[in-house]
Residue, then its C-alpha position, 0 to 999 in steps of 0.5 A: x520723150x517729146x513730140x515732134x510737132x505735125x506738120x502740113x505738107x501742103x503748105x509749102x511754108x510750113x517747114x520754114x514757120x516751124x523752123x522759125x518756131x524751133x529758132x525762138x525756142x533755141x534764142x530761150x536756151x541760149x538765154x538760159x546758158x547765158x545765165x550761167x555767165x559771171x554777172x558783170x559779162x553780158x552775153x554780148x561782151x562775150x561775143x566781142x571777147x570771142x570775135x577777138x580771140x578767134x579773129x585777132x586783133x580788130x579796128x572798132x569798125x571792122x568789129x563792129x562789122x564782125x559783130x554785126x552792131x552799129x560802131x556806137x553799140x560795139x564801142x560800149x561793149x569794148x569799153x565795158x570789156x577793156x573797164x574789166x581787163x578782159x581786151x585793151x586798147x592799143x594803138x595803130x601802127x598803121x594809123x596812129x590815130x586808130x587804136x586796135x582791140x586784142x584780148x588780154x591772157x584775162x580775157x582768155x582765161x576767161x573765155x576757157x573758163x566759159x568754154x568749160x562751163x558751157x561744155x559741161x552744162x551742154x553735157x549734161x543737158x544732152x546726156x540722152x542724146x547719141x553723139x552722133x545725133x550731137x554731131x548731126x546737130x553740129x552739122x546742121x547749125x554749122x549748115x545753118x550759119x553759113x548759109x545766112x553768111x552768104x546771104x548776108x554777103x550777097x547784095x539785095x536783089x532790086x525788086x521788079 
């Protein structure tokens, strides 16, 4: 069993400092289940494939948006995907001169595919763990990402 860490309760920062800890040491296992990936697709390229799959199909520039990457840094990873069949390019009905990024049934196969292994690895990795504490998880990184959303939708504050 491992220890949960001491925290000063007189700092009020200190709960935001662990979890800034806990946050770095979750970047470590994803990068560890990334491992897992085929080696011609980058953790990145997955997250383009992914973005596409649930959201459909995309302009460059609204996924980069989605992505949360400069239009340069998205273009890279849609052309490394389109290269390996996993998303194609067509063009824009709406503007001819724009093209349109969907995933092909390659690219969600292969999607499915990493979707098990992840399940699997995540499976065996927290076998000790009570599927309710799972669920807690879940609720809690779902709690997480949505407030960064809405702190990322809301203009900045001007300063005083």
């Amino acid at each position: 069993m491992t220890e949960t860490p001491a925290r000063d309760r007189t700092d009020p920062a200190a709960p935001y400092a662990e979890l800034g800890r806990q946050l770095w040491a979750v970047g470590a296992i994803n990068r560890e289940m990334g491992r897992s990936l085929p080696h011609d697709c980058p953790p990145a390229t997955l997250g383009l494939i992914s973005v596409l799959s649930r959201k459909g199909e995309q302009r460059m520039g609204g996924l980069a948006e989605l992505l949360g990457v400069d239009i340069s840094v998205a273009s890279r990873y849609a052309t490394h995907a389109v290269e390996r069949g996993w998303v194609e390019r067509t063009p824009d009905p709406a503007d001819k001169r724009s093209r349109l990024l969907r995933v092909t049934a390659s690219g969600e196969a292969l999607l499915a595919e990493l979707s098990l292994r992840y399940t699997d690895a995540l499976a065996r990795y927290l076998a000790d763990w009570s599927a309710a504490d799972v669920g807690h998880l879940n609720d809690l990184l779902f709690r997480l990402r949505t407030s960064f959303d809405s702190c990322r939708s809301r203009p900045a504050e001007p300063a005083d």
